[in-house]
N, C-alpha and C positions, 0 to 999 in steps of 0.2 A: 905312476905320476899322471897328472891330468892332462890332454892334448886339448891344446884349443886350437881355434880356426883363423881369428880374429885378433887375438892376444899372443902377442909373438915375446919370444926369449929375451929381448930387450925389455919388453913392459914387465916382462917377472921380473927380472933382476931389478929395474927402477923402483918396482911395486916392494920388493923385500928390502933394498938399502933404505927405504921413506921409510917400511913399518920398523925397523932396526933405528935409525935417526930421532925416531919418536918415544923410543922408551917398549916397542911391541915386539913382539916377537908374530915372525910367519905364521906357525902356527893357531895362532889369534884370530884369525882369518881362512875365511873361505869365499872362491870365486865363483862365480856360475857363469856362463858365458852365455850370451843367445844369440844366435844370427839371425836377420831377417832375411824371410824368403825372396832373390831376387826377381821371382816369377811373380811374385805379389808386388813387391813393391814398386815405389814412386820414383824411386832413382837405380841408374845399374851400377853406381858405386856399391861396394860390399862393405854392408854396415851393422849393428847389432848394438847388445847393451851389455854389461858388467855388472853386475850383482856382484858388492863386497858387504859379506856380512862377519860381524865381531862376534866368535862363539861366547868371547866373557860378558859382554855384555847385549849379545842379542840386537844390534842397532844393521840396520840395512840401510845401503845407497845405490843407487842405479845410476851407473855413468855411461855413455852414450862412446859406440864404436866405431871405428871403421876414419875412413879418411879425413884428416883433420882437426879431430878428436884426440886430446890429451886427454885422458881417464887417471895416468896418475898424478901427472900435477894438480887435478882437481881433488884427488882424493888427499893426495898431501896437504892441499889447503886444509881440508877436512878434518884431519887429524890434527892440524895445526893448532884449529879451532876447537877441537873434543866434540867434535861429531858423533865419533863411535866412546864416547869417554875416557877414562884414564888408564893406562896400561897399570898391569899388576905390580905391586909394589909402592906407587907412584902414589 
């Protein structure tokens, strides 16, 4: 299983009942996680981005992390919208 830094046990579980709500299945998806170095950066908040890419249909979005940042409410919006297009079957 993937460990992230920045994406905690609460955001998967939200991330997976959204892509199950929409017709997706987990597997439809892959995360990438990046954090920004706090040595480099502009603020000492701990922040990064989320890279969700759809293996069916090859669509990538980058949501933004770290404090105050919903990444999956916006990606629900996303889905809502066919962002990543139409789950299989559908």
């Amino acid at each position: 299983m993937t460990s992230f830094e920045l994406i905690t046990d609460q955001d998967l579980s939200a991330f997976a009942a959204t892509v199950a709500r929409n017709g997706w299945k987990a597997s439809d998806f892959e995360l990438q996680e990046e954090t920004f170095d706090q040595a480099t950066a502009e603020v000492e908040a701990r922040k990064g981005q989320v890279g969700v890419r759809c293996l069916l249909t090859q669509a990538v979005t980058i949501y933004p992390l770290g404090d105050g940042s919903d990444w999956v409410a916006t990606f629900a919006a996303d889905l809502e919208h066919r962002k990543f297009g139409q789950p299989a079957g559908l």
